[in-house]
TIDREN-138543 format. One record per residue: residue in three letters; y, x, z of N, C-alpha, C, O in turn. Coordinates in steps of 0.05 Angstrom, whole numbers, plus 5000, padded with zeros to 4 digits. Atoms other than C-alpha are relative to their C-alpha. Layout:
! residues N
ALAYXZYXZYXZYXZ;...
***
This chain:
! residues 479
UNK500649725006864438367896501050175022503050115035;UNK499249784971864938987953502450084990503150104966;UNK496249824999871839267957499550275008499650315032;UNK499049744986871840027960500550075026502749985029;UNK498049884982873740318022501450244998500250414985;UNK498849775002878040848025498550274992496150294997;UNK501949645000875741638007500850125024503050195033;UNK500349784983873241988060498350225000495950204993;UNK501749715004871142728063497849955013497949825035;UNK502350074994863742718069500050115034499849975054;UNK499749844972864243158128501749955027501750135044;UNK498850154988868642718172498749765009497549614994;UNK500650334989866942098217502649844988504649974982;UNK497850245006871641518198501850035028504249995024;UNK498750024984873841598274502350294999503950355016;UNK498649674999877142328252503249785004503649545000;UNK497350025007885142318260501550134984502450364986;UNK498549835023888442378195502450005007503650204997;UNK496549894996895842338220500850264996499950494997;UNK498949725009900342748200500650115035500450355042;UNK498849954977902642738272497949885023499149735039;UNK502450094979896142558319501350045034502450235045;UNK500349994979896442328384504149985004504650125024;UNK497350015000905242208380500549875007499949645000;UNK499050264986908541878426502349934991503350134982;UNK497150075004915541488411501350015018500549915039;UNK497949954969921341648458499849815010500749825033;UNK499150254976920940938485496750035013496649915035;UNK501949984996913041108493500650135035499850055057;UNK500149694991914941718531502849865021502449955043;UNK498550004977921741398576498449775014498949785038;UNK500950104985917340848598497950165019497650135043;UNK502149854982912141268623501450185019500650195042;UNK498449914977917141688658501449815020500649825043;UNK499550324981920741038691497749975019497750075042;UNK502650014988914040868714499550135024499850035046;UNK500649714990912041528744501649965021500849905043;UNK497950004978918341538780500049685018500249685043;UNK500850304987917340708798498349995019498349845039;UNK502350124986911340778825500950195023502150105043;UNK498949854983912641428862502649925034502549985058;UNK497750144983919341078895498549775019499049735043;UNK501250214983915040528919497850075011498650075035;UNK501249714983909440948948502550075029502450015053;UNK498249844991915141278976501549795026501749875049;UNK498650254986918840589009498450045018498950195037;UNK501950074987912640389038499250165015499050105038;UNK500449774978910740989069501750095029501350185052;UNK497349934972917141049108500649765011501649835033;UNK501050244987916640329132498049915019498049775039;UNK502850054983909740329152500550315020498950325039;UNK500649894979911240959191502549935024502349975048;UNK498150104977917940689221498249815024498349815049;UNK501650264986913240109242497850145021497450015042;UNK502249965000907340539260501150205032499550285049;UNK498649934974912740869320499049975024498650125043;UNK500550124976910640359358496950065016496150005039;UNK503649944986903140579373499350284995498450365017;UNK500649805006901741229348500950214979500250144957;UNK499849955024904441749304497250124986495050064994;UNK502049825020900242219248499750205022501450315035;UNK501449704993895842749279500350154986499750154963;UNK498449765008899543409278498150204980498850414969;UNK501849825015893443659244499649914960498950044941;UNK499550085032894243259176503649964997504549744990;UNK497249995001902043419177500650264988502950324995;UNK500549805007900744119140503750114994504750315004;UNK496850015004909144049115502049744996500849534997;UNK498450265007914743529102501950064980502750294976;UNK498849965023918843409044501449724993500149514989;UNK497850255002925042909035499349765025499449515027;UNK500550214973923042709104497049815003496649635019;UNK502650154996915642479091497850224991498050394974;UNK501449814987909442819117498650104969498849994947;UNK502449915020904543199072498049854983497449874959;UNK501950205007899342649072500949854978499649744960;UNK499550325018904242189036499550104974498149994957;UNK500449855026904942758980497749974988497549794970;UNK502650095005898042788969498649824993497849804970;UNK500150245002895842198979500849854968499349724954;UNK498250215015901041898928499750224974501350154957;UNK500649815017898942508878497349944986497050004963;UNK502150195000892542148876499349834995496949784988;UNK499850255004894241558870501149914969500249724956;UNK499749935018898041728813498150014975497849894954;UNK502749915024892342038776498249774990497549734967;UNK501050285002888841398785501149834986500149734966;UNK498950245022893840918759500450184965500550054944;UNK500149925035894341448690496249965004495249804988;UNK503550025009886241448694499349714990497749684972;UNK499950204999886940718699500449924973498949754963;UNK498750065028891040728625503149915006504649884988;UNK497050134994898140458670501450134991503650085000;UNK497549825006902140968637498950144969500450314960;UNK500449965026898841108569499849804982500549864959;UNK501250185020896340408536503449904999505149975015;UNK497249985013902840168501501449635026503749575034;UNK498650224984903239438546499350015023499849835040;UNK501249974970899839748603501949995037501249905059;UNK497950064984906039788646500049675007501349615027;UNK499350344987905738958656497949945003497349704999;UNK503950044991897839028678501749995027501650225036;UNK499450004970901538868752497350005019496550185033;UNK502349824981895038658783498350064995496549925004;UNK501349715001891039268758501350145014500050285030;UNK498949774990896039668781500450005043500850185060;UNK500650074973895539278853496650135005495750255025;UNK503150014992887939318844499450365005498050465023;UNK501049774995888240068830501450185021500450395029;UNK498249904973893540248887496849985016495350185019;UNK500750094979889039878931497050215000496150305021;UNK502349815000882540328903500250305015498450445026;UNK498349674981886641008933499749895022497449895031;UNK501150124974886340708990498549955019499149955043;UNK501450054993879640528999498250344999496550455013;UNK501149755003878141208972500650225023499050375034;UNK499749874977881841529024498949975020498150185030;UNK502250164984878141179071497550155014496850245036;UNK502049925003872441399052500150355005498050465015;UNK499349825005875642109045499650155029498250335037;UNK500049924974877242189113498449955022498850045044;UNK502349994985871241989140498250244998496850315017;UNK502649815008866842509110501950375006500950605008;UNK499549714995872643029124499750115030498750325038;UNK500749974968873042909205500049755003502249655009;UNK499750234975871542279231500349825028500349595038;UNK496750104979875442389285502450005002504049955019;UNK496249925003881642569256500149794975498649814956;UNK498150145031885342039203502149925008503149975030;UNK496850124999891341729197498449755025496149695030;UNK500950194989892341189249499049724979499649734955;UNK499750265009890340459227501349805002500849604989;UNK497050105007896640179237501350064981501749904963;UNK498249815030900540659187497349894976498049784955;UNK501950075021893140529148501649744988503449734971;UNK499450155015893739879137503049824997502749604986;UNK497450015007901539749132500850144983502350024967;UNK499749845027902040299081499149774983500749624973;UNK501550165012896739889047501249844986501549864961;UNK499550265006899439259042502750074987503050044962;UNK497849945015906639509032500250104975501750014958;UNK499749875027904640038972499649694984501749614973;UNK500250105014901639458938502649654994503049454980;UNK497650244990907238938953501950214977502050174953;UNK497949955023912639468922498750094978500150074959;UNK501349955029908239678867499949824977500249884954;UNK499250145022908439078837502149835005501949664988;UNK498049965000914838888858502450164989504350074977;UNK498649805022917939518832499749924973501749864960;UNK500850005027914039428767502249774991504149804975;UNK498150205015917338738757502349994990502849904967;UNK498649924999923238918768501850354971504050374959;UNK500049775020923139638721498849814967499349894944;UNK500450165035920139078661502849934991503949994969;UNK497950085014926338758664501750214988503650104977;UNK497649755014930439478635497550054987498950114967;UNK502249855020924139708597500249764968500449824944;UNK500750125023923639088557503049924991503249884967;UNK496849985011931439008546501050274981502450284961;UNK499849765024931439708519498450034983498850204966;UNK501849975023925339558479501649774974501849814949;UNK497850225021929638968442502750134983503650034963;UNK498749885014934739488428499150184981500650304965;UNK501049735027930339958382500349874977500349634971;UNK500549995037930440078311498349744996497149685016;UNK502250225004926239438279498450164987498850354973;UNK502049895011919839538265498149904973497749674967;UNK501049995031916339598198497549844989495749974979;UNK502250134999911539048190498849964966500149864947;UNK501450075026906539038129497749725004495949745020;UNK501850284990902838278129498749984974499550004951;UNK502650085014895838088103499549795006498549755028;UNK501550304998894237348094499049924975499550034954;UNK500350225026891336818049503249964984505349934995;UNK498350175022895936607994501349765013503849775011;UNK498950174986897536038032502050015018504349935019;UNK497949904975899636328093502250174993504450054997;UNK497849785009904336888069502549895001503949955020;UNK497150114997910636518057500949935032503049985043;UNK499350164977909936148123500950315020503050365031;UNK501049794973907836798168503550234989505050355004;UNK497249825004914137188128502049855012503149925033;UNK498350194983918436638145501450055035503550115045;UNK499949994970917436658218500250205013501550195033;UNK499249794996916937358225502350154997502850355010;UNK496649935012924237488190501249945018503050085026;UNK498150284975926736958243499350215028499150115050;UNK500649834983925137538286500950254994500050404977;UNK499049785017930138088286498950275009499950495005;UNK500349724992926438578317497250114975495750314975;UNK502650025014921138488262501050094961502549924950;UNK498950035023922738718188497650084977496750314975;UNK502450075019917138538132501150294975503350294963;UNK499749765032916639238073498249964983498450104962;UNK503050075022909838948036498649795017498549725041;UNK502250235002905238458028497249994985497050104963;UNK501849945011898138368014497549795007496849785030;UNK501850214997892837818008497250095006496250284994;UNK501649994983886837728056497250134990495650275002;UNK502349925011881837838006499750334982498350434965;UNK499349735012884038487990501350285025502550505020;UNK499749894980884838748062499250224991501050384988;UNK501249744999880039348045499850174984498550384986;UNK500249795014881539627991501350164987502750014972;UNK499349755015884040227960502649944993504250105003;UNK497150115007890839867930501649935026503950005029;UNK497950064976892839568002499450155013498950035034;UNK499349854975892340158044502050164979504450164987;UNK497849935003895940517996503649834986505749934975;UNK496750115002902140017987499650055032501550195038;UNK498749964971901740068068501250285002503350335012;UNK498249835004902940728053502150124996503650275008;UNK497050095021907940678005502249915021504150055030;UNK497350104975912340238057500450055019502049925033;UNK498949794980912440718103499749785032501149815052;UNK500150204968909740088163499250135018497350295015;UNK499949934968909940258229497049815013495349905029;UNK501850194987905339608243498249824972499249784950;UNK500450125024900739238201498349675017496849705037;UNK499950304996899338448216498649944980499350014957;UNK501150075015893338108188499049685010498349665034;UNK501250324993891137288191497749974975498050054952;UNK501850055016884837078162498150214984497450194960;UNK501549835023880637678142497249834996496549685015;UNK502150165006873937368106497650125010496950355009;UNK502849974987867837368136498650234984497550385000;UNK501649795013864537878088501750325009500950555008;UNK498949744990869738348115500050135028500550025049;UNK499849914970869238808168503450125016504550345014;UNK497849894986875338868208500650235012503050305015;UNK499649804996873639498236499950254982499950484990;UNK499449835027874239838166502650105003503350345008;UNK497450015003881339658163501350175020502650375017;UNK499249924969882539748240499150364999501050485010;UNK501049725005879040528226502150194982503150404991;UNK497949945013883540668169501550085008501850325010;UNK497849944995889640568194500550085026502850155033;UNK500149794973887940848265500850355002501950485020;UNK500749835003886441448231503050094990503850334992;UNK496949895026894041468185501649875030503949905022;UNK498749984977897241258263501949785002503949755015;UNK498750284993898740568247498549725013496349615009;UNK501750204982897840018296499849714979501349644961;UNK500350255011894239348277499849755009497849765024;UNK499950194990895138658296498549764988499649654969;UNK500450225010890638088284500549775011500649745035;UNK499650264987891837428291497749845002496549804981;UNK502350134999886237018320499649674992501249484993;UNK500050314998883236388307500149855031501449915052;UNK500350204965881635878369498950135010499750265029;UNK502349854986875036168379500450345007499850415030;UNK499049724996877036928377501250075019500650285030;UNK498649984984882136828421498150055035498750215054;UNK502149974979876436748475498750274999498050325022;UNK501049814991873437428466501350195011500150405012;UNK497949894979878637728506498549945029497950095048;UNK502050014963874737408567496850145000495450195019;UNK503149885009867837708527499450275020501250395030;UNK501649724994863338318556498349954970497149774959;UNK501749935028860738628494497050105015496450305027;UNK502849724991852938698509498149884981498649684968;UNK501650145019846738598469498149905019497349975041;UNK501550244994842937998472497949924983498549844960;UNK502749985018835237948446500750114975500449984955;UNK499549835022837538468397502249964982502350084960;UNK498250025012843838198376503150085015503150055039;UNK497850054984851138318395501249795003501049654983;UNK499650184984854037828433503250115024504050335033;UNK498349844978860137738483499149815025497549655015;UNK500450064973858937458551502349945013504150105019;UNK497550104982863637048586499349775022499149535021;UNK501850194969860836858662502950035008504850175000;UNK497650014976865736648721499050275012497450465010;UNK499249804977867936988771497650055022495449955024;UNK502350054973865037228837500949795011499549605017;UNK499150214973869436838878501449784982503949794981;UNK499450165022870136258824502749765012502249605030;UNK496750194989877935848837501250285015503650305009;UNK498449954991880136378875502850114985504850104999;UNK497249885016886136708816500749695008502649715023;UNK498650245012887735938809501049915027503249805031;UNK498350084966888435828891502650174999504850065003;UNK498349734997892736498889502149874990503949825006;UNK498250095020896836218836501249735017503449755028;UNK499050224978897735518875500850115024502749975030;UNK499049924985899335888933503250164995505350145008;UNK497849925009904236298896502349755000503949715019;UNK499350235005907135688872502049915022504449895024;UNK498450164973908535368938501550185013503850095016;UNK498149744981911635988978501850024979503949974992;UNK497649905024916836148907501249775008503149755023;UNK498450254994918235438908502049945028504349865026;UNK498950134970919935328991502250254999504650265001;UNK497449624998923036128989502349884979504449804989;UNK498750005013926436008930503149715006505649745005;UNK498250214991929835268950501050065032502749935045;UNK497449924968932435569021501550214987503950194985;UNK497949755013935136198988502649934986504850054991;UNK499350085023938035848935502849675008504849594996;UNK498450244985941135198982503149984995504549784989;UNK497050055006948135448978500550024973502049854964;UNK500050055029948035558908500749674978502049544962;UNK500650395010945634838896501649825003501749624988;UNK497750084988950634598928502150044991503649854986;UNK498249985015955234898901500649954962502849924950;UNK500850125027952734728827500249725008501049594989;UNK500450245002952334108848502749795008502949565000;UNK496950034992959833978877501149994968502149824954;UNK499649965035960734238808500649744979502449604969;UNK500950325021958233708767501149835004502549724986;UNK499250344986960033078815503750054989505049844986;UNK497049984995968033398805500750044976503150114972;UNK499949875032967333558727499149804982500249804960;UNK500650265015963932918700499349775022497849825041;UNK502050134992962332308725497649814995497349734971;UNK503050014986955232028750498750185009500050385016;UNK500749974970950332258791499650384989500050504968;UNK499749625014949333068791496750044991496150244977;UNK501949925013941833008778498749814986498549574991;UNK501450215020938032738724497050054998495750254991;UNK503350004997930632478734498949794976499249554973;UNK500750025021927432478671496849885007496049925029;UNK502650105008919932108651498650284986498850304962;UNK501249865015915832728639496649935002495749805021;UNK503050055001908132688620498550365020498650605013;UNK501949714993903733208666497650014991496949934969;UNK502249934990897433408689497949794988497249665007;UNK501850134999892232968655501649694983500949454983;UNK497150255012898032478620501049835015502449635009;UNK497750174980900632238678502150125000502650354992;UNK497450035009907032088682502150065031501349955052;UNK498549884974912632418740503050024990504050074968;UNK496749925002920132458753500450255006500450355028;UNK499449754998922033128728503750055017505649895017;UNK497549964993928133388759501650264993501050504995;UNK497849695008934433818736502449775007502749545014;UNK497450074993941233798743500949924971500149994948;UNK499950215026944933268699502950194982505250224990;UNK498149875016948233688640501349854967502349974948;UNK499250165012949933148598501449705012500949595033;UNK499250244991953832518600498849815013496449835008;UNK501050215000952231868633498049884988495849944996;UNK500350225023949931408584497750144974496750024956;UNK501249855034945932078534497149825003497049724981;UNK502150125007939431718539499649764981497649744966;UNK499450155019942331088502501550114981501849964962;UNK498949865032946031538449498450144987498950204964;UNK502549875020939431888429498949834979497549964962;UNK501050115018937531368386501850024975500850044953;UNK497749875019945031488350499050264989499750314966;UNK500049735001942632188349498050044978498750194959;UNK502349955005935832188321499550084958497550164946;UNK499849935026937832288244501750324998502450464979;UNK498249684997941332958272497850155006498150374994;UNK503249864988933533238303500750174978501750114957;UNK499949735011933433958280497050064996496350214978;UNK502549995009926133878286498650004974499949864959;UNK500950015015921833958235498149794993497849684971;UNK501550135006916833548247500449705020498749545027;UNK498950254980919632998289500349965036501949855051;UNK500550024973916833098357501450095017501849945036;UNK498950034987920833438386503349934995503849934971;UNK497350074998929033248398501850245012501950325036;UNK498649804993933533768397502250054974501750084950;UNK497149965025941433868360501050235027501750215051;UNK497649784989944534558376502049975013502450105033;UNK497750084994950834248385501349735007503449634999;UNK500050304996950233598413502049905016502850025036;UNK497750144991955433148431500149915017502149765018;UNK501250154982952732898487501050185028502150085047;UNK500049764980953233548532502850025016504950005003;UNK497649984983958333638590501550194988501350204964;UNK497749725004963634288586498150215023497850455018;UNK500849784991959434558649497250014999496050225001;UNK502150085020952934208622498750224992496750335002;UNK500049745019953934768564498750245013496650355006;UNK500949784986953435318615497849995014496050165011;UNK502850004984948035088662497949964974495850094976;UNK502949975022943234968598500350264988498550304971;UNK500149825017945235608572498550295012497450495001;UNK500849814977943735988638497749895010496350035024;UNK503250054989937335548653501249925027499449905044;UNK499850094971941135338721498849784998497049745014;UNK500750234990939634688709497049885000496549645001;UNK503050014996931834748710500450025038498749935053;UNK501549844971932635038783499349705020497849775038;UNK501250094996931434318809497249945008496349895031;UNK502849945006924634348788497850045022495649955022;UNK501149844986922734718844498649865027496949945043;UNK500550334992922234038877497149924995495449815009;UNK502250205018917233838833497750205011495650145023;UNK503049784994912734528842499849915034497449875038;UNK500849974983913334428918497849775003495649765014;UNK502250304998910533728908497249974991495449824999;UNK502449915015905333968863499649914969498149974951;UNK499350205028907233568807500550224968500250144945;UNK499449745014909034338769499150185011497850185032;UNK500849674995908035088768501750044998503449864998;UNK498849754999911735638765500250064964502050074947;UNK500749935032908135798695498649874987496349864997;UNK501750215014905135308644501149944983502950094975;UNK498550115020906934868592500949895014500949845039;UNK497550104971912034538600500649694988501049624964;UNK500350325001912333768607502349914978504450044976;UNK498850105016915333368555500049755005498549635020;UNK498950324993918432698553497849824985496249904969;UNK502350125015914532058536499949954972497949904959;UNK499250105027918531948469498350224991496450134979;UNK500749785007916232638454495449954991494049944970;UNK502550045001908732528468498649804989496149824986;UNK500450175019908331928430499050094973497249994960;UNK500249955027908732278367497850265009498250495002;UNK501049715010904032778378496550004991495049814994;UNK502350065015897432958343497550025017497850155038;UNK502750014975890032878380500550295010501750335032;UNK499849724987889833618389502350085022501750155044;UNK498749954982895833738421500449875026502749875036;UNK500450164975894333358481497750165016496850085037;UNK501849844980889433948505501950125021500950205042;UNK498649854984895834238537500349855033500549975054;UNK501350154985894733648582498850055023499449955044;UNK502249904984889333948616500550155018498750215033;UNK499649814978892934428661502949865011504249685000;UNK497450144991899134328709502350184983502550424978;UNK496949965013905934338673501150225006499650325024;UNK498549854988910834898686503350054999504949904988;UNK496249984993918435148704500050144967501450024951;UNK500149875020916835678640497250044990495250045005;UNK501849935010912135818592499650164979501750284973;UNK500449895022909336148533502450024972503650184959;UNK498250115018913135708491503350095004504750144985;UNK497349994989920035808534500950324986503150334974;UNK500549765002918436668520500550014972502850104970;UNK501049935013916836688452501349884977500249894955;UNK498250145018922536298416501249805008502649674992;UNK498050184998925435858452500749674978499549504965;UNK498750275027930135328411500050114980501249974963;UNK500849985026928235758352496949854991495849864969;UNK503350055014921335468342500849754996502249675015;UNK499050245008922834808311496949924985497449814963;UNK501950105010916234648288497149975027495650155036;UNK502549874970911034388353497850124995497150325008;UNK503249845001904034558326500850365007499050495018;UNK499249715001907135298327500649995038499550165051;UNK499949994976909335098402496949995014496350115034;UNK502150194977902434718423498750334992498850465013;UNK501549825006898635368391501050255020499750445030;UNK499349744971902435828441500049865024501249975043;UNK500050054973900935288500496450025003495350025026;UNK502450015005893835318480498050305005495850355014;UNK501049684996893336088475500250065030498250155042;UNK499150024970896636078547497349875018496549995038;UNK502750144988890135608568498250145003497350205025;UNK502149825007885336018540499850325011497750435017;UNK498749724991888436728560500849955024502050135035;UNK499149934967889636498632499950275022497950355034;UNK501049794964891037088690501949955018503249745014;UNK498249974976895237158745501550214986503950224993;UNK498749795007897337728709503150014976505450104974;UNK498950195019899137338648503149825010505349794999;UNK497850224983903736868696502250194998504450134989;UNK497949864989907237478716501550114981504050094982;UNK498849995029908637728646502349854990504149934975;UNK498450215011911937108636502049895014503949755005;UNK497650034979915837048696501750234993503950134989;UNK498549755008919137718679502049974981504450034984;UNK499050065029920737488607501649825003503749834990;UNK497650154999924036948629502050005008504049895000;UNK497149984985928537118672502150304989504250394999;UNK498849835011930037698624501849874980504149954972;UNK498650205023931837168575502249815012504349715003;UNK497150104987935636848626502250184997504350094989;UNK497749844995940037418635501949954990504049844997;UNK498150045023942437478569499649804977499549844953;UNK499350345018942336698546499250074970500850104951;UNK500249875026938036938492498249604992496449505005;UNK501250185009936136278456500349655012499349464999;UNK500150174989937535708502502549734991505049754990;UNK497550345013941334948477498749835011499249595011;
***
């Protein structure tokens, strides 16, 4: 039977805004976007005074685009970077709520100022521009600290986003799901459940007003039924200024790569390659190898010194080369630094009635007996992944992926989860982000190595590089 939708005054589109408070931003809305502003600005700002230190050497700016100066940099840059500005808000970098960690958009749209100027200064004199030295050294530099800066400004954005108030989640599932999806969401303190409401009753008249009633901030739905239109719901509560979150199936998850267009009279999404088809995935492999070689010279005395560590604090050897499954189910010697005893590989089988797991696969005790004294600390701080880095130079890993598991591990696991398989392994992943040693159940892991597959960017990578090393900081989750 149809479900009501809400009452709306005849005289109103459904897209009207009923808020009481339309268009409201939240102070953390409103200090990131200032951060930002000022982020981008500063890096603009770097780059400019670099590329013209540099630009010494051949030519300065023609005295005729030098109109004034200001904190020591010419007119042009003002401008210019006033522009540039306008672009990255036109863009959405400073209004859409996760837009701040679009890094390369925010490279892509630097780089469009740029080309615009270009263009600009051809049509104003094309005999007067900036030189093409300062051109393209600005260039390269803005977009270098731009998303550099950015990375950098996530890590305090999303640390002060973990300190807010929790937010007010109202959840819509099947009957089935409900318990589970409360469960897991509780286990999340930034998350705090005020109502509940089953899938087949998304639309009507009783569950928008209990969302009301519980005063949610956010509303979270799994499984609406095919006879329902999602953009009912999604309209509704656009309109009362609450955000909505669905959870996708497998297939859904793909129209994220969709172009909405119509096709012999139907809608349809469209998901063609690229122009230049491998190149994000070279980029990414290239990344890869330069972090890895940069990162293990930088990093040399460090290692060394971790590794003095170990040999003088327990003995055997200071690193431990584990049997992980990669790329295709082949099999490679992972490497970290050895934060357990001698001998823990033959006491896991003592162990295996202690697994905290749920479902067997994976092996993991909070408090295992096995673990050194400085062990403790390097797994708690993630030093003892930095190894690894070994492995990415070799090719054997990433940077970002799932992340290889042992053979005992992969033994037990079900057909499906063996799609993760299909891509190269990584230092961090989805899984590492998104709960850590709280997720004790794998299908809940393989389903966030799977979304990671499917949702691939370069952009994505970088998201996740951020997160982790934010979670490194403060040893949020790690045994």
């Amino acid at each position: 039977m149809h479900q009501p939708t809400p009452k709306t005054p005849l005289h109103e589109d459904i897209r009207a805004i009923r808020s009481a408070n339309p268009g409201r931003k939240s102070l953390q809305q409103r200090l990131n976007m200032g951060v930002l502003v000022a982020v981008d600005l500063a890096a603009l700002g770097c780059a400019w005074r670099i590329a013209a230190q540099l630009n010494k050497l051949y030519s300065p700016i023609p005295s005729q685009l030098v109109w004034w100066n200001f904190l020591g940099l010419p007119s042009l840059f003002w401008v210019f970077s006033g522009i540039t500005l306008v672009i990255l808000f036109s863009g959405g970098l400073y209004s859409r709520a996760i837009a701040w960690k679009d890094y390369v958009r925010s490279a892509q749209l630097v780089s469009l100022a740029y080309l615009l100027a270009l263009v600009v200064s051809y049509f104003y004199d094309p005999k007067l521009d900036a030189p093409r030295s300062l051109f393209f050294s600005a260039w390269f530099l803005s977009v270098t600290f731009i998303i550099g800066f950015r990375l950098l400004s996530t890590l305090l954005l999303q640390q002060l986003e973990q300190r807010q108030p929790t937010v007010a989640l109202f959840l819509i599932a099947p009957a089935e799901r409900l318990p589970r999806l409360s469960k897991l969401l509780e286990q999340r303190s930034h998350y705090h459940i005020v109502g509940a409401a089953l899938a087949s009753t998304a639309s009507a008249n009783a569950t928008l007003n209990s969302i009301l009633r519980s005063k949610a901030q956010e509303v979270i739905v799994a499984e609406l039924p095919p006879t329902e239109l999602a953009s009912t719901l999604y309209w509704q509560l656009r309109r009362l200024g609450i955000t909505l979150r669905l959870i996708p199936s497998s297939v859904e998850v793909l129209h994220r790569r969709g172009i909405s267009e119509i096709f012999a009279g139907m809608p349809t999404l469209r998901a063609a390659p690229p122009m230049l088809l491998g190149l994000d995935y070279r980029t990414k492999r290239a990344i890869d190898m330069v972090a890895a070689a940069c990162g293990l010279l930088v990093l040399a005395p460090f290692l060394i010194g971790v590794a003095i560590a170990i040999k003088t604090t327990s003995p055997g050897s200071v690193f431990y080369r584990q049997e992980r499954v990669g790329l295709h189910g082949k099999v490679f010697q992972m490497w970290k630094f050895r934060t357990m005893v001698a001998n823990a590989a033959m006491l896991q089988a003592k162990l295996e009635a202690q697994n905290e797991s749920q479902d067997g696969i994976l092996f993991k005790i909070k408090d295992d007996p096995r673990m050194t004294k400085i062990g403790s600390f390097l797994r708690r701080t993630s030093i003892d992944e930095l190894p690894q880095l070994i492995n990415v130079l070799v090719g054997q890993m990433s940077l970002v992926g799932p992340r290889p598991l042992p053979i005992r591990d992969v033994e037990r696991f079900n057909s499906w989860h063996h799609i993760r398989h299909q891509v190269v392994p990584g230092i961090t992943g989805l899984w590492q982000i998104s709960g850590r040693s709280h997720i004790d159940d794998f299908d809940q892991a393989a389903r966030l190595d799977l979304y990671y597959i499917d949702n691939w960017t370069l952009n994505l990578d970088f998201e996740i590089l951020v997160e982790t090393v934010r979670i490194v900081l403060f040893a949020s989750g790690a045994y």
